[in-house]
C-alpha positions as CSV (number, residue, x, y, z in Angstrom):
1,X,0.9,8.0,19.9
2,X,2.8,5.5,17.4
3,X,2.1,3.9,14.2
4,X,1.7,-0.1,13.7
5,X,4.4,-0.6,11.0
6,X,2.5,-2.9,9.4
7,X,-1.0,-1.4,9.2
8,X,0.1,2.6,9.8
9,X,-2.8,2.6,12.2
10,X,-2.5,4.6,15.6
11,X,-1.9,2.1,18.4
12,X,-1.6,3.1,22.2
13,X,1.6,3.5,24.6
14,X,2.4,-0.1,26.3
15,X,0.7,-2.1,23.7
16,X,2.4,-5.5,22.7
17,X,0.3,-6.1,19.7
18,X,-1.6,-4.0,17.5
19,X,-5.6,-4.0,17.7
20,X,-5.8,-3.7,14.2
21,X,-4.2,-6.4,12.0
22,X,-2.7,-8.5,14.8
23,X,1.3,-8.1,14.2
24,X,3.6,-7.9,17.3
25,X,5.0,-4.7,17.8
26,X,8.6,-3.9,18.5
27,X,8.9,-0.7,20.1
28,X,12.5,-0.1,18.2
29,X,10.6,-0.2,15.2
30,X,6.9,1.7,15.8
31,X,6.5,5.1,13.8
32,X,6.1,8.0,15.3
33,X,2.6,9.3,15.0
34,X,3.5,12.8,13.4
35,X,6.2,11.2,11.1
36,X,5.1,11.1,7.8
37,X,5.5,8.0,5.8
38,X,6.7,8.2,2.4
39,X,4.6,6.2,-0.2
40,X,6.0,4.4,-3.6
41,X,4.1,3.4,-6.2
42,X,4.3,-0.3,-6.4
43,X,2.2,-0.7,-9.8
44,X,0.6,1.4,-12.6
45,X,-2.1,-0.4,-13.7
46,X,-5.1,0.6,-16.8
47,X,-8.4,-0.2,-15.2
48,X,-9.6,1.0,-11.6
49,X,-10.7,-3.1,-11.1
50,X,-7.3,-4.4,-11.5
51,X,-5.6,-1.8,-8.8
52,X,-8.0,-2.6,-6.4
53,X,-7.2,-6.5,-7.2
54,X,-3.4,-5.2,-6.6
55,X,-4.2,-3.6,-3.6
56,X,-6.0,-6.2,-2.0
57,X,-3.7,-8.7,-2.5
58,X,-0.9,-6.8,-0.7
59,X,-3.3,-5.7,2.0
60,X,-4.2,-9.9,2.8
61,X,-0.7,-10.1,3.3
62,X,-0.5,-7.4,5.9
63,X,0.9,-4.5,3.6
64,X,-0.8,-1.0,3.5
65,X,-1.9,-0.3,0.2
66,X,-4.2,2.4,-1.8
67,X,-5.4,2.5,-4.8
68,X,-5.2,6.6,-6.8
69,X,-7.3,6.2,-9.6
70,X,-7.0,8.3,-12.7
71,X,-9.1,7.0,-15.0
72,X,-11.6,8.7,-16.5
73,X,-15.1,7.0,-16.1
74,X,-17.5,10.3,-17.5
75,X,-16.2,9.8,-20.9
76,X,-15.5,5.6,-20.7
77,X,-11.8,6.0,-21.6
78,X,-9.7,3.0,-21.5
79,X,-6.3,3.6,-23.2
80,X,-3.6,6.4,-22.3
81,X,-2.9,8.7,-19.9
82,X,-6.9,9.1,-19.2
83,X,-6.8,5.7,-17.8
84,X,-4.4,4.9,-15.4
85,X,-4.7,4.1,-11.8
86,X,-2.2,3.8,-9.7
87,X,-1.3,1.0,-6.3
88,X,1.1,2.4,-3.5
89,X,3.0,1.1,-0.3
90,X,4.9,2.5,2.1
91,X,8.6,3.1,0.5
92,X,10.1,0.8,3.1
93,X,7.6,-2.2,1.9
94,X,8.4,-1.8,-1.7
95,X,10.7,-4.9,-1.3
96,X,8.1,-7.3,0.5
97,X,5.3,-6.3,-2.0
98,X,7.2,-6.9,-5.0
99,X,8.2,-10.2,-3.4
100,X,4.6,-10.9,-3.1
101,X,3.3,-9.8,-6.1
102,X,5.7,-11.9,-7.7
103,X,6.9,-10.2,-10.6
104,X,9.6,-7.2,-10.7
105,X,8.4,-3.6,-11.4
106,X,10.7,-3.9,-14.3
107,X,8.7,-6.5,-15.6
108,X,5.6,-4.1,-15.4
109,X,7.4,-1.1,-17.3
């Protein structure tokens, strides 16, 4: 099986467009199933609500996203390293969802 480049989701042999998010596929370009796909983190972020805003952004524009959240709601936390959460993409999106995002990760830091 191969991997949508857009989505990452498994699509079937002889498919000209994926079932899942609609992009055409160019068979030069489809992952290969058991290839693993380096992520990058694309933001670092303080509150769980604002990654997921992050996220779904980049996912409405057809870019696979997740959210790792760090932040520590037991003890209500806010500040430091006991709240961060993190957004990621694949490393070959990093580019296009910076682009979208509109600011550079430089900016962020």
């Amino acid at each position: 099986m191969l991997s949508c480049t857009i989505c990452l989701n498994l699509v079937p042999d002889g498919v000209e467009t994926c079932p899942y998010c609609g992009s055409q596929l160019e068979v030069d370009e489809l992952i290969v199933a058991h290839q693993q796909v380096e992520w990058a983190i694309i933001r670092t972020v303080s509150t769980d609500i604002e990654a997921r805003i992050v996220a779904g952004r980049l996912r409405a524009e057809g870019i696979p996203a997740f959210v790792l959240s760090q932040v520590d709601t037991t003890r209500g936390f806010t500040v430091g390293a006991l709240a961060v959460a993190k957004v990621f993409v694949p490393e070959h999106l990093c580019d296009e969802a910076e682009q979208i995002l509109g600011t550079d990760a430089e900016e962020q830091e």
